[in-house]
C-alpha positions in Angstrom: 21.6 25.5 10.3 22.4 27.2 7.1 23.1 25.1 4.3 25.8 25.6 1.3 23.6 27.8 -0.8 22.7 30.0 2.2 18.8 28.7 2.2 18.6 29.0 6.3 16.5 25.2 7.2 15.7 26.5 10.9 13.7 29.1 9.3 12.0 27.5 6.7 8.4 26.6 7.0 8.3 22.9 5.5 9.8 22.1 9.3 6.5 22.8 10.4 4.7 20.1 8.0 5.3 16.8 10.3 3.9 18.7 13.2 0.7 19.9 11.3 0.3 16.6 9.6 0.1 15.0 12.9 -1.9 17.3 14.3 -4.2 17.3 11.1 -4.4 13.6 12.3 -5.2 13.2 15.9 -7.8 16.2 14.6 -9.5 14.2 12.1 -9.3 11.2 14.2 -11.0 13.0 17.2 -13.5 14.6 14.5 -14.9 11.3 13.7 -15.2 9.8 17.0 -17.5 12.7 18.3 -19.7 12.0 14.9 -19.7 8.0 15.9 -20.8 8.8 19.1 -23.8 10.9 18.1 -24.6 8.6 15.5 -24.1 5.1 17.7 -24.0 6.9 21.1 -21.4 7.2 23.6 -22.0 3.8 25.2 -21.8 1.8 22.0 -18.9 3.7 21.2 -17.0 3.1 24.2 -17.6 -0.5 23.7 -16.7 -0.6 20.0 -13.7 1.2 20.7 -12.8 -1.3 23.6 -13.8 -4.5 21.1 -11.4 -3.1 18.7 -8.8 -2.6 21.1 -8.7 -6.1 22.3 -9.0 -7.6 18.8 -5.9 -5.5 18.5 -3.9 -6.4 21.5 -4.7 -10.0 20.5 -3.2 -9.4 16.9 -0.4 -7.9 18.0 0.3 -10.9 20.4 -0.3 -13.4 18.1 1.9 -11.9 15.6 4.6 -11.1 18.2 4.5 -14.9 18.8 5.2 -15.8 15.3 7.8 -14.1 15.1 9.1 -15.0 17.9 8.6 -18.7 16.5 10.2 -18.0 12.5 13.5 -16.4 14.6 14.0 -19.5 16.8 13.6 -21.8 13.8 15.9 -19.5 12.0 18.5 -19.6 14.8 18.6 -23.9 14.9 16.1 -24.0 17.6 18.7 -22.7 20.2 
């Protein structure tokens, strides 16, 4: 795709930035994990990671919920 002033996008290396910033974060993400799991070990971690997961799912739920309650009340109740 070559724009008006002839600067080609398709070649241009800022198209690369959104696939190194996510891949920067799953790196950094993964990174810490490993150094949780030597510090708390890999069954504590497993369980923290699961406790965190379900607190949240439950957020997630809950706010879904109210949501789901403000648009009704917004709509007349119908």
């Amino acid at each position: 795709m070559v724009v008006a002033d002839g600067y080609d996008l398709q070649e241009s290396p800022l198209r690369w930035i959104p696939f190194l910033a996510v891949f920067l974060y799953v790196y950094i993400e993964i990174s810490i994990f490993i150094q949780v799991a030597h510090v708390l070990g890999v069954l504590m971690t497993l369980i923290l990671v699961m406790f965190t997961s379900v607190i949240g799912i439950s957020l997630v739920r809950n706010q879904g919920f109210k949501n789901f309650l403000l648009m009704q009340q917004k709509n007349g109740g119908r």
